[in-house]
N, C-alpha and C positions, 0 to 999 in steps of 0.2 A: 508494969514490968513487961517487958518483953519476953516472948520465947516462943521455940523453934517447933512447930507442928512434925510430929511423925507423920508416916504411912499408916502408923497403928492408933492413932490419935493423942500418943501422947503428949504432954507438952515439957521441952525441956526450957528452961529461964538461962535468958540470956540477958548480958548488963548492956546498958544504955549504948554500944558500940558493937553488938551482936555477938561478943564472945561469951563464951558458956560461963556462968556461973559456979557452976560446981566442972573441974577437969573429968570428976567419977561419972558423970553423964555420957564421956564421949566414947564412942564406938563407932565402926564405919556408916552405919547408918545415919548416923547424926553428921559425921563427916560429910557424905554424898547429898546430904541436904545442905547443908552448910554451902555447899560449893556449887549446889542447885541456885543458891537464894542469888551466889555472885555471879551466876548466868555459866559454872563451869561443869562441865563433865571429867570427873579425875579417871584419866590415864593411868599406867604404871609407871609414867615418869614423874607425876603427881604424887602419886604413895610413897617413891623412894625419898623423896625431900620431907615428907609427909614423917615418914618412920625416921630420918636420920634428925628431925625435929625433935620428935617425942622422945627418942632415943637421948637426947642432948637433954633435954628437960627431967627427965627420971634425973638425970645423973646431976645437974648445975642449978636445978630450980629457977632455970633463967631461960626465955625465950629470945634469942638472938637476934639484936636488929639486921641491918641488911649488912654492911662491911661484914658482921661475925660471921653471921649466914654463907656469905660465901664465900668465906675462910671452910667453914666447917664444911660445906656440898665440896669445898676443895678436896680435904683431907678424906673424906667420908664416899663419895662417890667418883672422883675424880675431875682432874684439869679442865677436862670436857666441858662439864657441867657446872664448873666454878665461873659462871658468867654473869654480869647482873642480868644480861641481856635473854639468857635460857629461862633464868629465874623469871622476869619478866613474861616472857611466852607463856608460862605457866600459870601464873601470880600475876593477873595484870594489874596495874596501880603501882601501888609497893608491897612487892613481895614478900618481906618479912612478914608485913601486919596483916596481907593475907592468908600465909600459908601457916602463920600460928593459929591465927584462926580459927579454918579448916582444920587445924589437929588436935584442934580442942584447946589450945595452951594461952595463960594469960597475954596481952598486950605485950608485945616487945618494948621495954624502955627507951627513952631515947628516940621515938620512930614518930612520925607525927604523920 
């Protein structure tokens, strides 16, 4: 099994694809490692997709691929920021399956 080394030594278990096992494990610290592991340092434009993620998940129990995603950084953060191409900057790869990730949230469906 995989899993995520703290600072404090703990370990959290992560599934064969690096996302956390259990969502009750996540907190910034596991985030900021998380994003360690994919070579990033989260920004506050990093948190605000980060929280309008988690925000989306409490409520749909559904982690948004990329089309939704940037439907929702549409509605949620604005025009600006509804780009794939910001998302991208942020989230290099594909940025849905990274930034759920990073926020602790299962695998977005659909995203491969």
């Amino acid at each position: 099994m995989n899993s995520l080394i703290l600072p404090d030594h703990r370990k959290i278990p992560l599934d064969k694809d690096g996302y956390l096992r259990s969502l009750e494990d996540w907190n910034e610290d596991v985030a900021n490692r998380l994003a360690a592991n994919a070579s990033l340092q989260l920004t506050p434009a990093h948190w605000e997709v980060i929280t309008v993620l988690r925000t989306f998940y409490e409520v749909h129990e559904l982690s948004p691929a990329m089309r939704p995603l940037v439907k929702l950084v549409a509605r949620e953060l604005g025009a600006d920021k509804a780009r794939s191409i910001y998302l991208m900057k942020l989230f290099p790869g594909n940025p849905a399956l990274l930034a759920s990730k990073i926020a602790g949230l299962p695998r977005p469906t659909n995203c491969f």
